[in-house]
PyMOL Python script that loads the backbone (N, CA, C, O; Angstrom):
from pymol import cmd

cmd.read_pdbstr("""\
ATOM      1  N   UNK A   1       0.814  -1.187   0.000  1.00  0.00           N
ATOM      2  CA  UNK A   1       0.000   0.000   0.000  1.00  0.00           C
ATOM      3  C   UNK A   1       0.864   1.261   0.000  1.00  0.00           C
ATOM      4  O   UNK A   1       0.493   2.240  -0.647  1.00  0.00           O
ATOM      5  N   UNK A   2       1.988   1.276   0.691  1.00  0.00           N
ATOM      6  CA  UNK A   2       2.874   2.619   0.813  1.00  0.00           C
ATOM      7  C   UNK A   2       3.354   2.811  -0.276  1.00  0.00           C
ATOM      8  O   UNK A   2       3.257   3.910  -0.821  1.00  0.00           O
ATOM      9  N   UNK A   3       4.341   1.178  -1.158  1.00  0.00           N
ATOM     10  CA  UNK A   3       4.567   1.665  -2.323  1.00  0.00           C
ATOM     11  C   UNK A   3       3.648   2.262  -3.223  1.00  0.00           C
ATOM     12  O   UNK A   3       4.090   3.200  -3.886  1.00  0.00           O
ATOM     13  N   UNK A   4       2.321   1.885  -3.416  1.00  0.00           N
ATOM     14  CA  UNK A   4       1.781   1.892  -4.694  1.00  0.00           C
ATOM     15  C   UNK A   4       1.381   3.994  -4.108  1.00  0.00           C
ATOM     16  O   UNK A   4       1.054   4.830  -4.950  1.00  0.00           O
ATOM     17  N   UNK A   5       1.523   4.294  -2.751  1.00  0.00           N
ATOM     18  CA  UNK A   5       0.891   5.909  -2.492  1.00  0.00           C
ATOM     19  C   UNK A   5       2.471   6.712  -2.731  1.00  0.00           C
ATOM     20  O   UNK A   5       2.482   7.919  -2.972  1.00  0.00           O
ATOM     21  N   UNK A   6       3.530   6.067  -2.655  1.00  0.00           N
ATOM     22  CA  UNK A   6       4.735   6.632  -3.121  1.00  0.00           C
ATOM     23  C   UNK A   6       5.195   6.685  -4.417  1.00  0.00           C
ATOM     24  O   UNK A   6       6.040   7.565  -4.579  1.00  0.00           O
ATOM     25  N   UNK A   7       4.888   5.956  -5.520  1.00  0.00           N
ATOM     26  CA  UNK A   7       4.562   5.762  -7.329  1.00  0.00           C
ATOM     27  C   UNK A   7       3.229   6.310  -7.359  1.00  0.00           C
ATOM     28  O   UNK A   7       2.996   6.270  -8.567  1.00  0.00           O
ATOM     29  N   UNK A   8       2.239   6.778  -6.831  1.00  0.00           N
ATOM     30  CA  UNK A   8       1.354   8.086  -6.948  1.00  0.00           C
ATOM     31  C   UNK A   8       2.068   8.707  -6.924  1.00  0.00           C
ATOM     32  O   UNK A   8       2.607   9.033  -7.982  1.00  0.00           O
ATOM     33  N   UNK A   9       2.513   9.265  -5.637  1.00  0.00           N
ATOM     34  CA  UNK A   9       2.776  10.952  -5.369  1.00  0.00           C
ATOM     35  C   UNK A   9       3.916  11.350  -6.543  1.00  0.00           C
ATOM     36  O   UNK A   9       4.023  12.452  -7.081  1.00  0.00           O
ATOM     37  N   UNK A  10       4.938   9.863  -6.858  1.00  0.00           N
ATOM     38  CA  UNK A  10       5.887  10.655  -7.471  1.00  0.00           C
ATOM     39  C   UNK A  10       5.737  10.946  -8.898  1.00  0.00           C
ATOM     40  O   UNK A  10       6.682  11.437  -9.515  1.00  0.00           O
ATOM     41  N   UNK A  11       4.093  10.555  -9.743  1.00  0.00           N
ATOM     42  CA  UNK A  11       3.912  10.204 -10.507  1.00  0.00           C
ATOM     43  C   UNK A  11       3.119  11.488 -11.051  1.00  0.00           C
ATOM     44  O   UNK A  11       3.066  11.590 -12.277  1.00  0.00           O
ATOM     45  N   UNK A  12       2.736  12.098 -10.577  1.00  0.00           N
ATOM     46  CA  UNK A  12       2.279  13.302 -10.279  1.00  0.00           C
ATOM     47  C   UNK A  12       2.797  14.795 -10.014  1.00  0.00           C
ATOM     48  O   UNK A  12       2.482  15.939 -10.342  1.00  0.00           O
ATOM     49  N   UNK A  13       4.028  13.973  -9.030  1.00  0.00           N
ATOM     50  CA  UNK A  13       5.508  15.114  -8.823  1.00  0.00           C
ATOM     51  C   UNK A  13       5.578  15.743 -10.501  1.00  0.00           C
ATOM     52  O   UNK A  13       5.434  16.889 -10.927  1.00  0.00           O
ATOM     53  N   UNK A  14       5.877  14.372 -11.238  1.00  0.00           N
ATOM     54  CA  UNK A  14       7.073  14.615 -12.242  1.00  0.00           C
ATOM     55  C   UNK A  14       5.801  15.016 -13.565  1.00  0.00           C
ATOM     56  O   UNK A  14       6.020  15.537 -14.659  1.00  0.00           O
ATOM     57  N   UNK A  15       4.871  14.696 -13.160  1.00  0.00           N
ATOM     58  CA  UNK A  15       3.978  15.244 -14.354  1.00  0.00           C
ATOM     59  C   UNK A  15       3.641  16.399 -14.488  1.00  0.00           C
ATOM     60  O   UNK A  15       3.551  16.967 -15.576  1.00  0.00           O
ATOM     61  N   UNK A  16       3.249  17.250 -12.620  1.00  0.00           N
ATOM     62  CA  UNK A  16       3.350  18.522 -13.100  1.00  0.00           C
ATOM     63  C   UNK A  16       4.756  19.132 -13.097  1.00  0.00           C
ATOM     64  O   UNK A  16       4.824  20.337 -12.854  1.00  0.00           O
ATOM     65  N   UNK A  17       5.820  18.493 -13.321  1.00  0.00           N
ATOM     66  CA  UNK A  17       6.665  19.792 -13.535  1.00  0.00           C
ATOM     67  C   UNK A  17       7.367  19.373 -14.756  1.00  0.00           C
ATOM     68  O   UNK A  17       8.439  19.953 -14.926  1.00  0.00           O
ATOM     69  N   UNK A  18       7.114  18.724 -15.430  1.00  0.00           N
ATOM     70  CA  UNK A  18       7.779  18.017 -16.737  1.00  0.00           C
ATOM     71  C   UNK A  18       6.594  18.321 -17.940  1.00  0.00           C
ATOM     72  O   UNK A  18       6.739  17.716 -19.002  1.00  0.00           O
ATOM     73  N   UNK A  19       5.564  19.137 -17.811  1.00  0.00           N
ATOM     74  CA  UNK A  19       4.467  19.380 -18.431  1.00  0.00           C
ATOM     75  C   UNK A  19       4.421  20.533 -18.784  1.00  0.00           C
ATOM     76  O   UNK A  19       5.212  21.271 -18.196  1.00  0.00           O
ATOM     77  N   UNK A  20       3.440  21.235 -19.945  1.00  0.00           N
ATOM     78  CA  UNK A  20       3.562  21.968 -20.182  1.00  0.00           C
ATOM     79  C   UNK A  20       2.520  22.933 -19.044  1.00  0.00           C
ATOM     80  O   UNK A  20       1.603  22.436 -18.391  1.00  0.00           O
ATOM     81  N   UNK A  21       2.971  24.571 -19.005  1.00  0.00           N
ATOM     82  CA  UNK A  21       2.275  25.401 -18.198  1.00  0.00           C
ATOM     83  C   UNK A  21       1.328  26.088 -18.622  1.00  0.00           C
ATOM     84  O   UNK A  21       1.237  26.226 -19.842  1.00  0.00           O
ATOM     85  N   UNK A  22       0.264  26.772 -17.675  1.00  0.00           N
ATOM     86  CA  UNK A  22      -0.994  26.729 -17.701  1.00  0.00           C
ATOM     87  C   UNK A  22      -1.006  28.016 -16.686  1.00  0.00           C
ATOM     88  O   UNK A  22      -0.819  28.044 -15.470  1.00  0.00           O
ATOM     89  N   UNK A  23      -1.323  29.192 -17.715  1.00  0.00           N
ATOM     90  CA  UNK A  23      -1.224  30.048 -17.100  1.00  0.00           C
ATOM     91  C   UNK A  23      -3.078  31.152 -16.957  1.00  0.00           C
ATOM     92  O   UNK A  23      -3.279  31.885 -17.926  1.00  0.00           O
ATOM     93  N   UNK A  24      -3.872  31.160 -16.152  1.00  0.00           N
ATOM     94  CA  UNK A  24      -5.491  31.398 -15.787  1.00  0.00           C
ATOM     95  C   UNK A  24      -4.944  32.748 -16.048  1.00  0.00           C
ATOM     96  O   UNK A  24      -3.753  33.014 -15.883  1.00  0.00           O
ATOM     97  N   UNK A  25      -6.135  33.885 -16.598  1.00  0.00           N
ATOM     98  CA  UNK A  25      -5.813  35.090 -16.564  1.00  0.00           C
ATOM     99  C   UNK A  25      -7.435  35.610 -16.062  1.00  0.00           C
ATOM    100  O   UNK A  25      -8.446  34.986 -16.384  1.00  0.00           O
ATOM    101  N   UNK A  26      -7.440  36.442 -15.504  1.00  0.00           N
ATOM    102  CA  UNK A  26      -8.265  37.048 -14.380  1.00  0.00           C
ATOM    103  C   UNK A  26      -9.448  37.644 -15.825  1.00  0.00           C
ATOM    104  O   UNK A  26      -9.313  38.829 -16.129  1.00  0.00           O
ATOM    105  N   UNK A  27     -10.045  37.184 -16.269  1.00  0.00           N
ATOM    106  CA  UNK A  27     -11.268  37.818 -16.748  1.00  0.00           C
ATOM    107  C   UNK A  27     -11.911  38.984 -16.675  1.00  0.00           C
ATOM    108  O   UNK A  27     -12.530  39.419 -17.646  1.00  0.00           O
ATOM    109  N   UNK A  28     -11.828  39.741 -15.314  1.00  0.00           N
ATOM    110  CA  UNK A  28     -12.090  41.034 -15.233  1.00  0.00           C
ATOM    111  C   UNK A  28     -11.074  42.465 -15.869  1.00  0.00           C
ATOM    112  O   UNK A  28     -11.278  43.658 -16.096  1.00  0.00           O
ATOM    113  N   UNK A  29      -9.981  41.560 -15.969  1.00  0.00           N
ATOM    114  CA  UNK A  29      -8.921  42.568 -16.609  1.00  0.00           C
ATOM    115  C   UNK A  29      -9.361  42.309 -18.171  1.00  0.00           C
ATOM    116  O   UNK A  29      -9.568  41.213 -18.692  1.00  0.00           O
ATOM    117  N   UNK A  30      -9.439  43.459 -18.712  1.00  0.00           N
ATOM    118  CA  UNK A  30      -9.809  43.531 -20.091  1.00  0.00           C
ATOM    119  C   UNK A  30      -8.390  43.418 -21.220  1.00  0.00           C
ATOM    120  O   UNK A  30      -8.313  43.085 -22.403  1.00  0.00           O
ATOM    121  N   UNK A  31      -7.608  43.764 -20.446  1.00  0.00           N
ATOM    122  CA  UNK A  31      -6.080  44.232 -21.455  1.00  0.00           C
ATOM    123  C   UNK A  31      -4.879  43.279 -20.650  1.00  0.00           C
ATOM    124  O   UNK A  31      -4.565  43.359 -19.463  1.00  0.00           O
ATOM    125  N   UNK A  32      -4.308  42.336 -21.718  1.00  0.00           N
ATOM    126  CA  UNK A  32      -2.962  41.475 -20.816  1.00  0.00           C
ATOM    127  C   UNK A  32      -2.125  42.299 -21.749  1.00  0.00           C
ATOM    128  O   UNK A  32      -2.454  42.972 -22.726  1.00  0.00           O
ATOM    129  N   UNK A  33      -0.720  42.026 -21.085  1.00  0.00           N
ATOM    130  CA  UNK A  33       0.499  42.405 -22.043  1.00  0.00           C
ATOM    131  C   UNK A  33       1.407  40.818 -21.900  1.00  0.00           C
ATOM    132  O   UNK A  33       1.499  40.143 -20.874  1.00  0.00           O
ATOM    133  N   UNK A  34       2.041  40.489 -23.338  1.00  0.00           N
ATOM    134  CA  UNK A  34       2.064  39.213 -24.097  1.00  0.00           C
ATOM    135  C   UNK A  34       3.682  39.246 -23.027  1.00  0.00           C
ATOM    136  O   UNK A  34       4.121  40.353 -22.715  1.00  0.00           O
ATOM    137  N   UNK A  35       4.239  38.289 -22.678  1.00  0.00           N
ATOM    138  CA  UNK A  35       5.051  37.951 -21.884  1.00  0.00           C
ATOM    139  C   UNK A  35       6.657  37.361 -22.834  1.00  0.00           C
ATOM    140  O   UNK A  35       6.643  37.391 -24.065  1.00  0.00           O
ATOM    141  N   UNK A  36       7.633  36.979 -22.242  1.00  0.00           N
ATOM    142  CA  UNK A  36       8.520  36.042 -23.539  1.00  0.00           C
ATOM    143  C   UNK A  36       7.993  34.868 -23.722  1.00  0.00           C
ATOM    144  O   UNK A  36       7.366  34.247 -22.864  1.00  0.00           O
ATOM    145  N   UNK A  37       8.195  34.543 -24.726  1.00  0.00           N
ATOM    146  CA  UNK A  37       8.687  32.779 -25.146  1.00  0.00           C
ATOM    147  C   UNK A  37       6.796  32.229 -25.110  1.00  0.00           C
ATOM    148  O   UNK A  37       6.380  31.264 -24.469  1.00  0.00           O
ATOM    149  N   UNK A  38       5.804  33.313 -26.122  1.00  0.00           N
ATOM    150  CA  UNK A  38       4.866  32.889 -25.889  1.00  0.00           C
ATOM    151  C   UNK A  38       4.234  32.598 -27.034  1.00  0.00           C
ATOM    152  O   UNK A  38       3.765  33.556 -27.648  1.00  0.00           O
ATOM    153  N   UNK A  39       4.034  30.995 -27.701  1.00  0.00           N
ATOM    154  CA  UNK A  39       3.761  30.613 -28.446  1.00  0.00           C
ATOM    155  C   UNK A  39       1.750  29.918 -28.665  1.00  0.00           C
ATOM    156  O   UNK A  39       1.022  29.725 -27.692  1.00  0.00           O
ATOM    157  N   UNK A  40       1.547  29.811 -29.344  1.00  0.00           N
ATOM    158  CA  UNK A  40      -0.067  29.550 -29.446  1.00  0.00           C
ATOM    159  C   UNK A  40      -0.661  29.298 -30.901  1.00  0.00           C
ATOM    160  O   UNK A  40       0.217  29.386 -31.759  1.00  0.00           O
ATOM    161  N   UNK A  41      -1.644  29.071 -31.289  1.00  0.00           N
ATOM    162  CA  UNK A  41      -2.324  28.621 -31.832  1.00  0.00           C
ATOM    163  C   UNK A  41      -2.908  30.420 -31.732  1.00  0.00           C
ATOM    164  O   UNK A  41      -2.762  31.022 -30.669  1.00  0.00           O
ATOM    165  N   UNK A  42      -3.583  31.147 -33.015  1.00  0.00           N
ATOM    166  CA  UNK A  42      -4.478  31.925 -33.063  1.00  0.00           C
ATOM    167  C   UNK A  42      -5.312  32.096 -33.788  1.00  0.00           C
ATOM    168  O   UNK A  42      -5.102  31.594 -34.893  1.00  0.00           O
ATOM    169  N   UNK A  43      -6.630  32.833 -33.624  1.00  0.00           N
ATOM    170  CA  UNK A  43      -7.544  33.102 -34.236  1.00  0.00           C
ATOM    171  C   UNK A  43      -7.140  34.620 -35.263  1.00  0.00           C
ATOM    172  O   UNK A  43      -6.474  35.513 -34.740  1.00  0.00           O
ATOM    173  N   UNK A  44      -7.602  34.745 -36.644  1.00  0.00           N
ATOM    174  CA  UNK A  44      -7.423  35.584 -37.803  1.00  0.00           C
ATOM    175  C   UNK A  44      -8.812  35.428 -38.610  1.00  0.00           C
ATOM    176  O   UNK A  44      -9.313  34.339 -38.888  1.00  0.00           O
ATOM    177  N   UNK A  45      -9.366  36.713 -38.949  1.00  0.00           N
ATOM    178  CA  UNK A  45     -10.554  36.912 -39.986  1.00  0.00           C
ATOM    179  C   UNK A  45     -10.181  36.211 -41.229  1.00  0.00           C
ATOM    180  O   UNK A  45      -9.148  36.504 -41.831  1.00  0.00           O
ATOM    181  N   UNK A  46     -10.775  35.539 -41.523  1.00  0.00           N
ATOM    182  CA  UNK A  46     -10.698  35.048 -42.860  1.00  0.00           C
ATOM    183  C   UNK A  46     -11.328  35.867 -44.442  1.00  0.00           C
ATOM    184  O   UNK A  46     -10.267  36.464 -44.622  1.00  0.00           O
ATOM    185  N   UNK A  47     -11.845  36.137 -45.161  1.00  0.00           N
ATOM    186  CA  UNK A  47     -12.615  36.583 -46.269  1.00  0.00           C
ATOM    187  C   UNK A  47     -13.568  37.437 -46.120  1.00  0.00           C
ATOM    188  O   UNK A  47     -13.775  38.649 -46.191  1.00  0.00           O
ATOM    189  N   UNK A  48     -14.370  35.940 -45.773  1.00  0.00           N
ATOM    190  CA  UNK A  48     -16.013  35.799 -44.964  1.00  0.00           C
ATOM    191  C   UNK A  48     -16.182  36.486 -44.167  1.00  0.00           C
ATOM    192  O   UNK A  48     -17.353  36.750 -43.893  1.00  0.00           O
ATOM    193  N   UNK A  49     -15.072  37.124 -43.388  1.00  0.00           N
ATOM    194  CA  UNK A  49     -15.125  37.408 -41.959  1.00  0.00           C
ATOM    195  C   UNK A  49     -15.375  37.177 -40.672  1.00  0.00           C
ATOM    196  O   UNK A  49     -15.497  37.880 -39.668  1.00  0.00           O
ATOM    197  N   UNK A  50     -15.446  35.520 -41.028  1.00  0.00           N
ATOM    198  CA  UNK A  50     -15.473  34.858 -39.885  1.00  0.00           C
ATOM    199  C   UNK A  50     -13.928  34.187 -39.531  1.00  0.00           C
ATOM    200  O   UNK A  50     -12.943  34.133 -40.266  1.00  0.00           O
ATOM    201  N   UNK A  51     -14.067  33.788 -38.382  1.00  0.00           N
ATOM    202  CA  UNK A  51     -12.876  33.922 -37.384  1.00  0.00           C
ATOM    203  C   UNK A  51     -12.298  32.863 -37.957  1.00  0.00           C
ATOM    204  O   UNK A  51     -13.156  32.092 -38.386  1.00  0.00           O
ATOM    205  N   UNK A  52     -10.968  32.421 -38.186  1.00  0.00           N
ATOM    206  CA  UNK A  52     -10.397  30.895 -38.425  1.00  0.00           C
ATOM    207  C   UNK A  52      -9.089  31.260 -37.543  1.00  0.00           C
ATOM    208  O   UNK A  52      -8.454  32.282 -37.283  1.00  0.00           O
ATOM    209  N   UNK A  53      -8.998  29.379 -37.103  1.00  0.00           N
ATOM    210  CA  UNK A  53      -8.149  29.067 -36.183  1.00  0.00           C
ATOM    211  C   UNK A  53      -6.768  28.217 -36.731  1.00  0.00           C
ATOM    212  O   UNK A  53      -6.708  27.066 -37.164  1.00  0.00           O
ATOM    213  N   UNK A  54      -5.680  29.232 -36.543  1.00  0.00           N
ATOM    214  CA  UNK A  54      -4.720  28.849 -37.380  1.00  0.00           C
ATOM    215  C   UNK A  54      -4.022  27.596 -37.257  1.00  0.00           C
ATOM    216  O   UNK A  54      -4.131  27.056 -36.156  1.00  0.00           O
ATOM    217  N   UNK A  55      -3.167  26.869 -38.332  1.00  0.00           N
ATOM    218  CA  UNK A  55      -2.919  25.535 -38.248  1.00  0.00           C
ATOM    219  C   UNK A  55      -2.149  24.938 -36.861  1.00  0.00           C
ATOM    220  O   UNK A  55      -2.277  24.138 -35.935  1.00  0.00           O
ATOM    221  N   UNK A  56      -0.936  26.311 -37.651  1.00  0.00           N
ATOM    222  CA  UNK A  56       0.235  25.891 -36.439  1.00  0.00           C
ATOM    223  C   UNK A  56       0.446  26.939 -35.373  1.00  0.00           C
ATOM    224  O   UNK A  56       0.117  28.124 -35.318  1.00  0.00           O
ATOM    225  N   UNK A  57       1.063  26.180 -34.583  1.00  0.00           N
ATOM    226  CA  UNK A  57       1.569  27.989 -33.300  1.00  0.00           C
ATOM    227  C   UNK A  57       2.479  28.842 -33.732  1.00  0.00           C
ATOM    228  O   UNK A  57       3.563  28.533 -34.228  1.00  0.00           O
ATOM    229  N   UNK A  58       2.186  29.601 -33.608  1.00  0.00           N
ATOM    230  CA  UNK A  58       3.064  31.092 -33.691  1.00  0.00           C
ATOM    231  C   UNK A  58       3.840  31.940 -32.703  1.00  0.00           C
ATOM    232  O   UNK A  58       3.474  32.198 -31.556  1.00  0.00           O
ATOM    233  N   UNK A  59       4.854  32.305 -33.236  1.00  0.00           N
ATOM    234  CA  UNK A  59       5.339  33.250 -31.618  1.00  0.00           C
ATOM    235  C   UNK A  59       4.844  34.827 -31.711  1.00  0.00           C
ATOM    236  O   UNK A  59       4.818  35.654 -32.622  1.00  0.00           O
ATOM    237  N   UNK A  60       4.508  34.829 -30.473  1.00  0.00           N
ATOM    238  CA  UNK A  60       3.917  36.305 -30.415  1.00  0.00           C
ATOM    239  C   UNK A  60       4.950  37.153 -29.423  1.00  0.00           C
ATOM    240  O   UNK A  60       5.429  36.768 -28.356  1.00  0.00           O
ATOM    241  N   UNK A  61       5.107  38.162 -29.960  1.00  0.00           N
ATOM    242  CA  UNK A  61       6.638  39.000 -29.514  1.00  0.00           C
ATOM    243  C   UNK A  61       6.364  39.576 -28.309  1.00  0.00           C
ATOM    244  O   UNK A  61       5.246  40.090 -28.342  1.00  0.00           O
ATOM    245  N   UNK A  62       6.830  39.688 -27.416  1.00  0.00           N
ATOM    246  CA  UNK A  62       6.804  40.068 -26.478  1.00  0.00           C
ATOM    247  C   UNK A  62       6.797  41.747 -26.338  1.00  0.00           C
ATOM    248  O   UNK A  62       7.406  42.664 -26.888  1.00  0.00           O
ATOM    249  N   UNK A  63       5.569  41.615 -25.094  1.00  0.00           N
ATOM    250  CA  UNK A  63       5.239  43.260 -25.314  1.00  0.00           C
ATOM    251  C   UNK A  63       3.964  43.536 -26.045  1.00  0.00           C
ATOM    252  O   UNK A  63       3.341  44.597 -26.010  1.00  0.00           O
ATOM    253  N   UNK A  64       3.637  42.413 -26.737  1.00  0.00           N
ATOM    254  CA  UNK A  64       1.802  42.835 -27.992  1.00  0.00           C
ATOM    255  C   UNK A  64       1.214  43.083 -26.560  1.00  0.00           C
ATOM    256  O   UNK A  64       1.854  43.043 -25.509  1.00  0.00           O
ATOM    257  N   UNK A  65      -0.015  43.326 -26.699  1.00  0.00           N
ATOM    258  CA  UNK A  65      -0.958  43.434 -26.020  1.00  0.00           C
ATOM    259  C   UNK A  65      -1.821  42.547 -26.795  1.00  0.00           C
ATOM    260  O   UNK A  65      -1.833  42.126 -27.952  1.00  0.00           O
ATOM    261  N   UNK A  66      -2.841  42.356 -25.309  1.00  0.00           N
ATOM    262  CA  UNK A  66      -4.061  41.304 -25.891  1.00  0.00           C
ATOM    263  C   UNK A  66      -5.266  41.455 -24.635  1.00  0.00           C
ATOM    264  O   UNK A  66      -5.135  41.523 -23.413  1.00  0.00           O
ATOM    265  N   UNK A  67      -6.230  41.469 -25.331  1.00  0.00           N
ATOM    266  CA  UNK A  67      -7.357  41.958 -25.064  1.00  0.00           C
ATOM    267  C   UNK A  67      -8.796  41.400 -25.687  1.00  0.00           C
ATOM    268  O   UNK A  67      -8.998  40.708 -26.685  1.00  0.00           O
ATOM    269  N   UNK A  68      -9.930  42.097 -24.491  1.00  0.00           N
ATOM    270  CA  UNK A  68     -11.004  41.055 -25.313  1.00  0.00           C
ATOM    271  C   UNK A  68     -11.825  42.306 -25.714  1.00  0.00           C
ATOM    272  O   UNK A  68     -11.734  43.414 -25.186  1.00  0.00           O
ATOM    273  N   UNK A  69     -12.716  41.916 -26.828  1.00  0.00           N
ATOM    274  CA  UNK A  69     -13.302  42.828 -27.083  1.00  0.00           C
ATOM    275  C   UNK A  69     -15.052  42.307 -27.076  1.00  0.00           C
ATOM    276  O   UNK A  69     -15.304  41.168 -26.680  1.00  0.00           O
ATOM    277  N   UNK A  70     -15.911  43.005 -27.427  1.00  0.00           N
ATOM    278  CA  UNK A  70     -17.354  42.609 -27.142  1.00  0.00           C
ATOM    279  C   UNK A  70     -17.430  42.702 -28.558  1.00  0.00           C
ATOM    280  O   UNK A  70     -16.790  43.364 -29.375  1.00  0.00           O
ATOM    281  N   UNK A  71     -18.674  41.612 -28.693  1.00  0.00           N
ATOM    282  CA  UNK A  71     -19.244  41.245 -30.082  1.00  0.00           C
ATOM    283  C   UNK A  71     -20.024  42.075 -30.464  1.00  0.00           C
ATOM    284  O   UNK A  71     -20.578  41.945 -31.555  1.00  0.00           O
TER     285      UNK A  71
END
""", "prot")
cmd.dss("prot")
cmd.show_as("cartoon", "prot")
cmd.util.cbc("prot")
cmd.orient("prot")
């Protein structure tokens, strides 16, 4: 029983810190400023003018701003 709660804990150790990060941003703030080394997947108007979600990630330079806006 101890082993199998000690191959938990350490199993878990090493997953969150060998994983990628996960960073929550406060919703009430309307305006972030883009941080280093920050890569993603983004949304761009297409034609139509509807939104498309791009293939691959992109780096976004540090310093953009980003923000939400109302529909």
């Amino acid at each position: 029983m101890r082993l199998l709660l000690i191959l938990s804990v350490s199993a878990c150790a090493s997953g969150c810190v060998s994983g990628s990060r996960v960073v929550l941003v406060d919703p009430s703030q309307t305006i972030i400023r883009i941080g280093p080394d920050v890569r993603g997947r983004v949304y761009t108007k297409n034609k139509d003018g509807a939104w498309e979600l791009s293939r691959n990630k992109v780096h976004l330079p540090e310093g953009w701003y980003s923000g939400q806006i109302t529909p």
